[in-house]
N, C-alpha and C positions, 0 to 999 in steps of 0.2 A: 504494500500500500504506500509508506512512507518511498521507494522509487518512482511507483507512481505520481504523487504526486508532484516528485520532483523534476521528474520527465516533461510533465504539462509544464510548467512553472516554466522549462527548459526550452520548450517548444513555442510558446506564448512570446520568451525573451526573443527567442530567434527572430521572430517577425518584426519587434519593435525596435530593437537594437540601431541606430545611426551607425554605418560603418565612418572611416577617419581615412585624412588621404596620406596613410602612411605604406611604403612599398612592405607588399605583404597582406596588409589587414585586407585587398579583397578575396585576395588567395585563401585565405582563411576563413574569412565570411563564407567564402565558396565552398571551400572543404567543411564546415561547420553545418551548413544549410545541406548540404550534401549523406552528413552521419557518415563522413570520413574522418574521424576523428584524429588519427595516427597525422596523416596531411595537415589538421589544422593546426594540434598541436606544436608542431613541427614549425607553421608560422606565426604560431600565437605567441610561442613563447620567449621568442627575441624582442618583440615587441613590447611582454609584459616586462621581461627581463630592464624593459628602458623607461619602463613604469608607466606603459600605456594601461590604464584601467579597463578597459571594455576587453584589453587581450587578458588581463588578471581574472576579468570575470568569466570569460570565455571557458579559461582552463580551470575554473573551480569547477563550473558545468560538466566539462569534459570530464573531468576526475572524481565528480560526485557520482557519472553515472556512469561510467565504462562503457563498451561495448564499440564499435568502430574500428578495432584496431586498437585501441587503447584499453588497460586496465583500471576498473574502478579501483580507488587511492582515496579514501575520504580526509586523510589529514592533509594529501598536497591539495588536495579540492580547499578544505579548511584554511590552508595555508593561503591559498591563493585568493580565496573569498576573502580573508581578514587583511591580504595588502590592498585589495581594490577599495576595502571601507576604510583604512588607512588613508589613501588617496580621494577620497571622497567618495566614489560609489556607494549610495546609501542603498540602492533596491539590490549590494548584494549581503548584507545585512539578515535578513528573511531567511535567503538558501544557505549560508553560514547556521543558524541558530537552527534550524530544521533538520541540519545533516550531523549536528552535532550530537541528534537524540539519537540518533545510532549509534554513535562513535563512545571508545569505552572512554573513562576515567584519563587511562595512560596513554592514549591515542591524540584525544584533545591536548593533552598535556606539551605530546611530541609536535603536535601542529603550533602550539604556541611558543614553542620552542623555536621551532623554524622558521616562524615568522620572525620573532625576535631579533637570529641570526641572520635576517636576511637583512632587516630595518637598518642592525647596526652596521653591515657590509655597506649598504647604500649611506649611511649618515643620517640615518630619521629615527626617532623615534617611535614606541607604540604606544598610540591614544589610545584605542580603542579595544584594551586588552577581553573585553565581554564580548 
């Protein structure tokens, strides 16, 4: 049920989503809208790596739900949800706190761990450690 819902959630995002004119993001949108996941990844994540939000959220999607070539990951999902609201993304806030009733004790623990280490690699802090 709880992928369910996330799938919709997921599906719903896809359509509203504004792509950005950065080389890649439509290759990505493409592979995304596509349920080539492995492909999107692949271009989402230099993107998010440069602190594009829409590609941080992209890949919390992608890793919350698996399948496309890709393996569901709920902490790099976690992870990636919690840079994008870092960054300001508020609507990934929702699929963050949703994906997290799955996830154990020690898993959230490990995603906020990695967020941490990523913030501090980058020079930013974590606001928004809930």
């Amino acid at each position: 049920m709880m992928k369910k819902n996330i799938r919709n959630l997921f599906l719903l995002s896809a359509f509203t989503v504004q792509t950005m004119a950065h080389a890649g993001i439509d290759e990505a949108m493409l592979a995304f809208q596509q349920e080539d996941y492995r492909t999107a990844v692949n271009e989402f994540k230099p993107l998010a790596e440069q602190g594009d939000i829409r590609s941080q959220f992209h890949l919390g999607l992608i890793y919350g739900l698996g399948g496309g070539g890709v393996s569901e990951d709920l902490v790099q999902a976690y992870k990636w949800f919690s840079l994008a609201i870092e960054a300001g993304n508020d609507k990934a806030k929702p699929f963050r706190d949703s994906m997290a009733k799955s996830m154990s004790p020690s898993q959230i623990e490990q995603a906020k761990q990695l967020t941490k280490e990523w913030l501090k690699k980058t020079g930013s802090d974590w606001k928004n450690a809930n």
